[in-house]
C-alpha positions as a Markdown table, in Angstrom:
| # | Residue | x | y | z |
|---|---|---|---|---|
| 1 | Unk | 0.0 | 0.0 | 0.0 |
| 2 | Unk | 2.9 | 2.4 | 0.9 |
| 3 | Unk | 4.3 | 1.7 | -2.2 |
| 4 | Unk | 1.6 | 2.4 | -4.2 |
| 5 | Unk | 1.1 | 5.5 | -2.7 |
| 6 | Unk | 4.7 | 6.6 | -3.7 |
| 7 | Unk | 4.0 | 6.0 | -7.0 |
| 8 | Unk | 1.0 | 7.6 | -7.4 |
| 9 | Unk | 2.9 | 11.0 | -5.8 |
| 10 | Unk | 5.4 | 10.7 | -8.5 |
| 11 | Unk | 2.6 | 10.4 | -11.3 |
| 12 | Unk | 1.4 | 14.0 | -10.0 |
| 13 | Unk | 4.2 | 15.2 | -9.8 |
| 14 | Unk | 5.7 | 14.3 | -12.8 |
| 15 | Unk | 2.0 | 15.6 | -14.1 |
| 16 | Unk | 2.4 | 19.0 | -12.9 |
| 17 | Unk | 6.2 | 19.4 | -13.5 |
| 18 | Unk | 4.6 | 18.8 | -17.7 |
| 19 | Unk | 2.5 | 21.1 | -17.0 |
| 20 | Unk | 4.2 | 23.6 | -15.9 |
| 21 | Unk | 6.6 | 23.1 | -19.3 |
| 22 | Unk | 3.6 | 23.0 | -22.0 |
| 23 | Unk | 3.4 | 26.3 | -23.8 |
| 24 | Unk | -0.2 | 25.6 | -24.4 |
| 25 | Unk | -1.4 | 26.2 | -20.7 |
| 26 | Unk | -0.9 | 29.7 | -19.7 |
| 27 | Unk | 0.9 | 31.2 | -16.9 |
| 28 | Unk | -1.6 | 31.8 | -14.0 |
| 29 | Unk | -1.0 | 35.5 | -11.9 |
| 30 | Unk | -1.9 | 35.7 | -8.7 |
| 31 | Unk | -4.2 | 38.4 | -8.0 |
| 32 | Unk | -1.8 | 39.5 | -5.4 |
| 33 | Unk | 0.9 | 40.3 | -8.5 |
| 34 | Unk | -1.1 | 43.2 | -9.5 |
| 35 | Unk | -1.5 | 45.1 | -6.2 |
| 36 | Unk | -4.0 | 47.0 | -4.5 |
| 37 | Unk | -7.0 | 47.6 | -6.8 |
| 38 | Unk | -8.3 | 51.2 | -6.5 |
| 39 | Unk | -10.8 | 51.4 | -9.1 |
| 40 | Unk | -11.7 | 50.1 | -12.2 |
| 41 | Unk | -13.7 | 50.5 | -15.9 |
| 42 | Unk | -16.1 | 47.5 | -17.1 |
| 43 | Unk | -17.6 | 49.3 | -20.3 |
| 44 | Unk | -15.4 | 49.7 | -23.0 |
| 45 | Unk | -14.1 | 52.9 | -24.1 |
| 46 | Unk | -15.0 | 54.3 | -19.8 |
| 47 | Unk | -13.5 | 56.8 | -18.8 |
| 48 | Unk | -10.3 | 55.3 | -16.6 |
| 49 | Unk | -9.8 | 53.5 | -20.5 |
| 50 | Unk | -9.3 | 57.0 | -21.7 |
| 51 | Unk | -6.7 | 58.7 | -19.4 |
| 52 | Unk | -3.2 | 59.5 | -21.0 |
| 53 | Unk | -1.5 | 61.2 | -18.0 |
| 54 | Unk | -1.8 | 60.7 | -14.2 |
| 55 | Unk | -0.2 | 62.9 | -11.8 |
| 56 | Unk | -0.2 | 63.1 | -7.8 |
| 57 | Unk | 1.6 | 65.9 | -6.8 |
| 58 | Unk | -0.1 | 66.9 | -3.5 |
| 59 | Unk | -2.8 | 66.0 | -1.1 |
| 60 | Unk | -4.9 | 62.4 | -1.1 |
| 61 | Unk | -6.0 | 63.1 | -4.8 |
| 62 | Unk | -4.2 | 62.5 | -8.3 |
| 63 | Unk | -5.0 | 64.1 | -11.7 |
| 64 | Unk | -6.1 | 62.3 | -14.3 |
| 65 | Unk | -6.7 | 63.8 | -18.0 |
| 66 | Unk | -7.5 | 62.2 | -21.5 |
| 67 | Unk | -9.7 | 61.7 | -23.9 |
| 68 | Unk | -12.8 | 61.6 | -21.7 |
| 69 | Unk | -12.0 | 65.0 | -19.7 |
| 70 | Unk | -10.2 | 66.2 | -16.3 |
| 71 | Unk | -10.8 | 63.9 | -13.1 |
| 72 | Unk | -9.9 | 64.1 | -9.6 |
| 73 | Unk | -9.0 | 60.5 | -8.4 |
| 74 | Unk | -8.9 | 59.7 | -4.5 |
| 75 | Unk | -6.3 | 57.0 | -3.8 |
| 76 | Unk | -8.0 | 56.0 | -0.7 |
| 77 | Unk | -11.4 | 55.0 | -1.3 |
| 78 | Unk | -11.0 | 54.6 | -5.6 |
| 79 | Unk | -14.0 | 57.5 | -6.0 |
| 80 | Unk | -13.7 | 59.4 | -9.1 |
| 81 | Unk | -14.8 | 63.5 | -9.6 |
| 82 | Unk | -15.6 | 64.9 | -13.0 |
| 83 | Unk | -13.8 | 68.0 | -13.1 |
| 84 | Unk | -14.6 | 69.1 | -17.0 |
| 85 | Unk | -15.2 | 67.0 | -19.9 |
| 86 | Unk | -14.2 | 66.7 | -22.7 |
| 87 | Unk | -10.2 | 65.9 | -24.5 |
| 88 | Unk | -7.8 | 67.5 | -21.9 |
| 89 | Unk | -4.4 | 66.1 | -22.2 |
| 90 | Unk | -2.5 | 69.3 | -21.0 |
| 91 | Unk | -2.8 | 70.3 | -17.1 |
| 92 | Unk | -0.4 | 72.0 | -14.2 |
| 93 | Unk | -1.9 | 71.7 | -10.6 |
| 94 | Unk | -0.2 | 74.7 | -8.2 |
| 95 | Unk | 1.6 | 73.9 | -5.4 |
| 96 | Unk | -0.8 | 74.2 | -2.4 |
| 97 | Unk | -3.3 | 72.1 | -4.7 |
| 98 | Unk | -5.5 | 74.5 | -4.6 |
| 99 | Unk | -6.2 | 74.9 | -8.9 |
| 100 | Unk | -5.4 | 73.2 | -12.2 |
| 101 | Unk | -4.7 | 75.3 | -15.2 |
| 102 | Unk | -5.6 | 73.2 | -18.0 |
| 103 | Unk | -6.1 | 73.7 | -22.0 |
| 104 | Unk | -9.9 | 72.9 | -23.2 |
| 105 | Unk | -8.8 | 72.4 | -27.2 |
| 106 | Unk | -11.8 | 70.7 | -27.7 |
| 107 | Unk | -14.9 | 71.7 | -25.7 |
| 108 | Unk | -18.3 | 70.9 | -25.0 |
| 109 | Unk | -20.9 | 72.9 | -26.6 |
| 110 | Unk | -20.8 | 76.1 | -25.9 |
| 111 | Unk | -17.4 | 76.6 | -24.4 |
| 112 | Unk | -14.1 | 78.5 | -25.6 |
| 113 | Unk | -11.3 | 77.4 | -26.8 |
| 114 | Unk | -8.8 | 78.3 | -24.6 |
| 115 | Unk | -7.1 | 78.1 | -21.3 |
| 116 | Unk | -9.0 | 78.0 | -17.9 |
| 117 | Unk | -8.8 | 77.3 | -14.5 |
| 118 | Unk | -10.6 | 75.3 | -11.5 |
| 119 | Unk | -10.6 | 74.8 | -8.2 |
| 120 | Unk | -9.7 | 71.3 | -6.8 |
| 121 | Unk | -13.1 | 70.5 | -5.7 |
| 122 | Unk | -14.8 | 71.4 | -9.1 |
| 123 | Unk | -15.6 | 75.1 | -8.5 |
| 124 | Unk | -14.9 | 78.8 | -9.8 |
| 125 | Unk | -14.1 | 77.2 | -13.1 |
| 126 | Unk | -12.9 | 80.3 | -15.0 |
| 127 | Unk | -11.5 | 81.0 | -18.8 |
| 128 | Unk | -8.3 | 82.5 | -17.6 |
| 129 | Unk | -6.9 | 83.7 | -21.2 |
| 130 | Unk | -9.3 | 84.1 | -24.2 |
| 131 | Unk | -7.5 | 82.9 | -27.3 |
| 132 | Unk | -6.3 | 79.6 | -29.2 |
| 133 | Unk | -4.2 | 77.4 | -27.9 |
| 134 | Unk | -1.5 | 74.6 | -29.2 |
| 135 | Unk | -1.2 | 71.6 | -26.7 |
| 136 | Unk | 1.6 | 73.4 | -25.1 |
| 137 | Unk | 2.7 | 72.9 | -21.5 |
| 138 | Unk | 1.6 | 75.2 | -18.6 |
| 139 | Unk | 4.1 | 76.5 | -16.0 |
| 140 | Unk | 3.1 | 78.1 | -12.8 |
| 141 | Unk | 6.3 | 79.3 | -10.3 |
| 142 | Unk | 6.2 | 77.9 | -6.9 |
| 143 | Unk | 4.6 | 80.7 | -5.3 |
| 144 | Unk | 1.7 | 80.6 | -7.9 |
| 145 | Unk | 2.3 | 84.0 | -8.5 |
| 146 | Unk | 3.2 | 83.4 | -12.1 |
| 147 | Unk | 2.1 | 81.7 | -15.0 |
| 148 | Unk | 4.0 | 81.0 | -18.4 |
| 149 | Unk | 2.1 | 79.6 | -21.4 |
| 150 | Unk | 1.8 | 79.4 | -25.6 |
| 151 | Unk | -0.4 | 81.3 | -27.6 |
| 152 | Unk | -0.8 | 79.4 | -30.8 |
| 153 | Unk | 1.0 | 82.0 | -33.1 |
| 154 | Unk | 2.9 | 84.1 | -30.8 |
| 155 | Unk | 5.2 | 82.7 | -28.8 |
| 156 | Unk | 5.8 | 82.4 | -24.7 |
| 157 | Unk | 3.9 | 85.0 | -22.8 |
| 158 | Unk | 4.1 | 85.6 | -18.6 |
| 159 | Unk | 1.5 | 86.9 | -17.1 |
| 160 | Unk | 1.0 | 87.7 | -13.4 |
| 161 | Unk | -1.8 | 85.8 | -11.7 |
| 162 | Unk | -3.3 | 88.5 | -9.5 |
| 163 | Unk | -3.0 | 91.5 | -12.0 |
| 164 | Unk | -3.4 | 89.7 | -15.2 |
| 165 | Unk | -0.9 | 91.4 | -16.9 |
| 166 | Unk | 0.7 | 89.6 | -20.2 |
| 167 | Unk | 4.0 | 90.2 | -21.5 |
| 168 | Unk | 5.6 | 88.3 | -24.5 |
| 169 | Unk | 8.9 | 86.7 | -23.1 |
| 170 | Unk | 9.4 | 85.1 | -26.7 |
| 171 | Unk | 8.3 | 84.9 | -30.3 |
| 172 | Unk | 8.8 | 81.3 | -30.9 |
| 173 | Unk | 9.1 | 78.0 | -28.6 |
| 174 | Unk | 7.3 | 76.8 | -25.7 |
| 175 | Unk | 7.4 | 77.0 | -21.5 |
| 176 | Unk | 9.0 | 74.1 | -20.1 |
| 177 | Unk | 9.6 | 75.1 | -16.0 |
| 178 | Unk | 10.1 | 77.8 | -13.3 |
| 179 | Unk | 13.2 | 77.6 | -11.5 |
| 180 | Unk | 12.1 | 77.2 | -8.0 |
| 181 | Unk | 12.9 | 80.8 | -6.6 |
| 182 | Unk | 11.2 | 81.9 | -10.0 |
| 183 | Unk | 13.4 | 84.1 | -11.4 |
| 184 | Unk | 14.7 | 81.8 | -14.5 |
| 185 | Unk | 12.8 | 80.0 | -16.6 |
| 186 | Unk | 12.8 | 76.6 | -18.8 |
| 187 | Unk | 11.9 | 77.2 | -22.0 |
| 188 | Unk | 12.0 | 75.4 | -25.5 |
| 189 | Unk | 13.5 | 77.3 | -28.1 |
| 190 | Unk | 11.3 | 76.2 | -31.0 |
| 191 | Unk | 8.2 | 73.5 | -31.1 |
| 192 | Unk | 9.7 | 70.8 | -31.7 |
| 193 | Unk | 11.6 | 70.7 | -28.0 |
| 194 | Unk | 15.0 | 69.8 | -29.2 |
| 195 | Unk | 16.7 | 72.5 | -28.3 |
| 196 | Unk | 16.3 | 74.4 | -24.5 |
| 197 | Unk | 17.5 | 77.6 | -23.3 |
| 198 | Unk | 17.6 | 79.4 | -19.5 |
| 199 | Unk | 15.6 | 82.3 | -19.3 |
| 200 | Unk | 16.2 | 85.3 | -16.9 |
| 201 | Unk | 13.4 | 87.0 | -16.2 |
| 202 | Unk | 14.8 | 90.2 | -15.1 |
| 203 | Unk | 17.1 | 90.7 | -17.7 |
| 204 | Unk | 15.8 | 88.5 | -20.9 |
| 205 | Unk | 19.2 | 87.2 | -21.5 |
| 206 | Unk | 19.4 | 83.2 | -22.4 |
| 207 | Unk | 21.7 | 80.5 | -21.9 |
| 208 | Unk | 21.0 | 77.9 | -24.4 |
| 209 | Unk | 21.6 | 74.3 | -23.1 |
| 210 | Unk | 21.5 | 72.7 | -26.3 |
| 211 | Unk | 19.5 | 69.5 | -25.1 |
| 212 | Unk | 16.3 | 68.1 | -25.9 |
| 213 | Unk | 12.9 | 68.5 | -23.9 |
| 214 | Unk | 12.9 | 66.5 | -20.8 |
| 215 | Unk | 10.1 | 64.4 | -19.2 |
| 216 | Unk | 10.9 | 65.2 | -15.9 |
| 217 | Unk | 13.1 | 67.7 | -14.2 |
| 218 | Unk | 14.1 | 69.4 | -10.7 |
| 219 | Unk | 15.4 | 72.9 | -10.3 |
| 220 | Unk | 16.0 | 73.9 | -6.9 |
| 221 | Unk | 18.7 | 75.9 | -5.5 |
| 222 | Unk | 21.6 | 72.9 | -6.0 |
| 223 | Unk | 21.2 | 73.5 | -9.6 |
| 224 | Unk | 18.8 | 72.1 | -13.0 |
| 225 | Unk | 18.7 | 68.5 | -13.1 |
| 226 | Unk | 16.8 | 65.8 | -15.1 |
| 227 | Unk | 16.8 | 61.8 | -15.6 |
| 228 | Unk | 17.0 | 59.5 | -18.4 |
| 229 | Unk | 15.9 | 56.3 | -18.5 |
| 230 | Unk | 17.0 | 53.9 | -21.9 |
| 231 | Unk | 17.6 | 50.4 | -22.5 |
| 232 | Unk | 20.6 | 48.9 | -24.6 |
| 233 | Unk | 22.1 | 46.0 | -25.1 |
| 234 | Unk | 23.5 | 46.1 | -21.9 |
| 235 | Unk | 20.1 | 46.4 | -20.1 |
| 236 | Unk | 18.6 | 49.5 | -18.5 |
| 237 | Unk | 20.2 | 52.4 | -17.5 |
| 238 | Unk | 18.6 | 54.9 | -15.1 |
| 239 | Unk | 21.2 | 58.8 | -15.1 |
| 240 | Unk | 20.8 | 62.0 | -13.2 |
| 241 | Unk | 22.0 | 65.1 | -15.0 |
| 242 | Unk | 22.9 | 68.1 | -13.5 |
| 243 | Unk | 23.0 | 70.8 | -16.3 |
| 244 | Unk | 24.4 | 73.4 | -13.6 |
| 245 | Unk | 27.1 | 71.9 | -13.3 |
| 246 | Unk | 27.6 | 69.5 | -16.4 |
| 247 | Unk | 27.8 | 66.2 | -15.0 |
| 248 | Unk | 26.3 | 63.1 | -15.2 |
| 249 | Unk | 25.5 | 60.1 | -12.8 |
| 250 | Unk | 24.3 | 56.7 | -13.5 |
| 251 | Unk | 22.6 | 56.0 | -10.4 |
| 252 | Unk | 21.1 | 52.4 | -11.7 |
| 253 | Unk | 21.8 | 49.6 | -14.6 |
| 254 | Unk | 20.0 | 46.1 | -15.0 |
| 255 | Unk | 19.9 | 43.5 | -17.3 |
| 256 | Unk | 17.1 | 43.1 | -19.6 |
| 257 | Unk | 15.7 | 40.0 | -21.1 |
| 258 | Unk | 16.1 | 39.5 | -25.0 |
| 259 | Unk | 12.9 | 41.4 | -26.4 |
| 260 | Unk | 12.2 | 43.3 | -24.0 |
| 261 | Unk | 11.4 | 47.3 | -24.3 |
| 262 | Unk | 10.6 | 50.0 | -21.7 |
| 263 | Unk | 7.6 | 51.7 | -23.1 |
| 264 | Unk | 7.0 | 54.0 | -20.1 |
| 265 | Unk | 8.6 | 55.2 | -17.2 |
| 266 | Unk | 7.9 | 58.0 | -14.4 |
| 267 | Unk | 9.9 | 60.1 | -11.5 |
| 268 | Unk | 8.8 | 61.1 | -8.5 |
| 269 | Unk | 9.2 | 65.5 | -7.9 |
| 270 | Unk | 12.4 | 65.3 | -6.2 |
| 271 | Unk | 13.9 | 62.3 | -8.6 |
| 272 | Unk | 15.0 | 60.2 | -5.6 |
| 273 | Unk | 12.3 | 57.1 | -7.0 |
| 274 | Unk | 11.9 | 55.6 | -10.6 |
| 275 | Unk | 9.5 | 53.2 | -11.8 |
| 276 | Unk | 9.4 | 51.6 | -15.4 |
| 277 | Unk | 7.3 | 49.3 | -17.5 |
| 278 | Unk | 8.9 | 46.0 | -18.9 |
| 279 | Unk | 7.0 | 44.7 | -22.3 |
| 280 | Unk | 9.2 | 41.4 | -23.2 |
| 281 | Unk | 7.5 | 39.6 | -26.6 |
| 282 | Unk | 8.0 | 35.7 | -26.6 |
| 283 | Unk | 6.2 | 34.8 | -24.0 |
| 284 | Unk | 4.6 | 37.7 | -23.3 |
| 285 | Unk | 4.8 | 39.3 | -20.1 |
| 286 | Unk | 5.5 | 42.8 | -18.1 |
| 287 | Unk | 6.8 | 43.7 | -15.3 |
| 288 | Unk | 6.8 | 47.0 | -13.1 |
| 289 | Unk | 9.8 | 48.5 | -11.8 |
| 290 | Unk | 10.3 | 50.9 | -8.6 |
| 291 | Unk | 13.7 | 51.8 | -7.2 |
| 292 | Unk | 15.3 | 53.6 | -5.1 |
| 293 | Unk | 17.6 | 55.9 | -6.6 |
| 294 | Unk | 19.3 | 56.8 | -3.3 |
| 295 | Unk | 19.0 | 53.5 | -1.7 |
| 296 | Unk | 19.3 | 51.2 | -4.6 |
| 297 | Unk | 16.0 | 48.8 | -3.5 |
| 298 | Unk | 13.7 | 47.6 | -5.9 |
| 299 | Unk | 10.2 | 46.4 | -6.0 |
| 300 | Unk | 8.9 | 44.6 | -9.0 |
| 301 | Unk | 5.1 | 43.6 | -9.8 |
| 302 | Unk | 5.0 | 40.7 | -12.6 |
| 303 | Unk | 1.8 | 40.0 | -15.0 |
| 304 | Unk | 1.1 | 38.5 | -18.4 |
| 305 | Unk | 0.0 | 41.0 | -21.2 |
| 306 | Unk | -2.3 | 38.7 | -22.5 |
| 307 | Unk | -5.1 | 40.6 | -21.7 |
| 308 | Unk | -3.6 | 43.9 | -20.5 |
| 309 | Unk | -2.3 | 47.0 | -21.8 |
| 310 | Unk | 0.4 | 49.2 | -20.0 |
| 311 | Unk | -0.6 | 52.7 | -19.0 |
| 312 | Unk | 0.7 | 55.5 | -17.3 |
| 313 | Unk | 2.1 | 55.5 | -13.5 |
| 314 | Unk | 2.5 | 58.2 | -11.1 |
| 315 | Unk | 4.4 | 58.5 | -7.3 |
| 316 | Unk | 2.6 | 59.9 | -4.2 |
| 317 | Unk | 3.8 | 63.1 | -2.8 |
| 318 | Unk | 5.7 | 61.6 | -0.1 |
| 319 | Unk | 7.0 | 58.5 | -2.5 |
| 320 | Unk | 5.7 | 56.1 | -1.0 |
| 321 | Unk | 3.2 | 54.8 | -2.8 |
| 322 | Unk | 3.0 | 53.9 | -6.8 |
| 323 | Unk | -0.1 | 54.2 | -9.1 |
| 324 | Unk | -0.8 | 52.7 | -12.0 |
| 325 | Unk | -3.3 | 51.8 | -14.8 |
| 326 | Unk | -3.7 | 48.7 | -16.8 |
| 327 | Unk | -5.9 | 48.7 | -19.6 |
| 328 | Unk | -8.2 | 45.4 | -20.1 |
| 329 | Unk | -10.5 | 44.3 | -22.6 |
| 330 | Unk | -11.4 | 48.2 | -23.7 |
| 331 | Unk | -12.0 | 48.9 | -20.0 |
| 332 | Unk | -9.0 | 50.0 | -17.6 |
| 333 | Unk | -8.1 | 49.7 | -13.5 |
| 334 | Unk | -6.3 | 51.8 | -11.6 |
| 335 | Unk | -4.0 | 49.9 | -8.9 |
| 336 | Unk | -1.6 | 51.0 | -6.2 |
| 337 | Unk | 1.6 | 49.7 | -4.4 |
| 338 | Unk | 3.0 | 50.5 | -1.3 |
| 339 | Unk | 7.1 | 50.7 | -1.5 |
């Protein structure tokens, strides 16, 4: 009887050991692997399935913006707030939270075309300036006492929030970022972004920097710096630039898996965190990155892309926490991980 039963274990296992080797049987993710859900899209086409940026730069609630207009998404409990519909996909919340400036290119019935403002909590929604726009970014100084923008024809104008005053600070290019005590700013020299240039703004004089448009940036009083992620044949590479000074750190490298891309990647504000996407072809599968820049730690989420598309990812304010979507079937979630 003993016997027998030893031989039946080895038939299972040998069983599952096939299994597990049979390209024909998929790989199984544990719910777990995706992290905490938040909330989620079952229609196709919803609005979560729409959103092309996320960003959670203060407070309990992130931004969200796309195709199906401007929502206010609270991590917490996963409830979602209409702020104004329609296509936005350019935004700048101020720092104390308080107001997004946002581009309304295409509007509801009724409404200009042009750039307005609202409050957080979906009031005193105001046209702020009343002319065409390009999809251009938005730049408001620290203080919120300033705001930089592009007129579709005209170039870079500054105007001063409480007066309302505009004046033309260029004829062609586009407003990238404040320095942080607001007295230079981070501008584009044409529209096509591959070429920047440090703008006093007491003295109009310009320091070109002869480097294409970054993602993400920090400019505080240490000097300007921004990150680039890229993978090669050598895997991925994570650098910190400082442009002030002209150097250049790699702060992280990995090795990749043959096929495998990075087709998005994030930073949090003060560039300490990085998290990636992983798309490797053959078998499919993706993996999300967080690390540590300072530290070195990593946390990695695995899934198959089977039935899943990659979206964008954002940091809290205090970097502990990630967000993320993952489109499915024409609808989309919205997950989070604790670091």
């Amino acid at each position: 009887m003993r016997k027998n039963l030893q031989i039946l274990l080895v038939l299972v296992l040998l069983f599952f050991i096939r299994c597990s080797n049979d390209p024909d049987i998929p790989t199984i993710t544990k719910p777990e692997d995706l992290g905490t859900l938040i909330a989620g899209d079952d229609v196709p086409d919803g609005e979560l399935a729409s959103t092309f940026v996320i960003e959670w730069a203060t407070g309990p609630e992130a931004i969200l913006s796309g195709g199906k207009g401007l929502f206010a998404l609270n991590v917490a409990d996963g409830s979602l707030r209409l702020l104004d519909e329609g296509p936005k996909y350019r935004f700048k919340q101020t720092s104390d939270g308080q107001y997004i400036y946002y581009f309304n290119s295409l509007v509801a019935s009724g409404e200009k075309e042009a750039l307005y403002r609202i409050k957080l909590d979906g009031s005193e929604k105001e046209v702020v300036v009343d002319v065409a726009f390009i999809n251009a970014d938005i730049v408001v100084s620290t203080d919120n006492r300033l705001l930089a923008y592009n007129r579709s024809e005209t170039g870079i104008y500054l105007r001063d929030i409480e007066t309302g005053t505009d004046t033309l600070l260029r004829s062609e290019g586009a407003a990238i970022r404040f320095s942080d005590n607001g007295a230079q700013l981070l501008v584009a020299t044409n529209f096509f972004y591959d070429d920047m240039a440090i703008l006093d703004l007491s003295t109009g004089d310009e320091e070109l920097i002869g480097l294409p448009r970054p993602d993400y940036l920090l400019w505080n009083e240490e000097g300007l710096f921004f990150p680039e992620i890229f993978n090669d044949d050598d895997g991925v590479h994570i650098f910190i630039h400082n442009i002030t000074l002209r150097t250049s750190n790699q702060l992280y490298v990995k090795p990749l898996d043959p096929n495998t891309i990075i087709p998005l990647a994030t930073f949090s504000t003060d560039l300490s965190q990085a998290a990636y996407w992983t798309n490797r072809i053959g078998p499919a599968e993706a993996a999300l990155y967080s690390v540590d820049l300072a530290k070195g730690d990593e946390v990695r989420v695995v899934f198959t892309t089977k039935t899943q598309f990659l979206g964008p990812l954002a940091y809290a304010p205090d970097n502990k926490t990630l967000i993320y979507i993952l489109h499915t079937n024409g609808g989309a979630s919205i997950y989070k991980r604790d670091l």
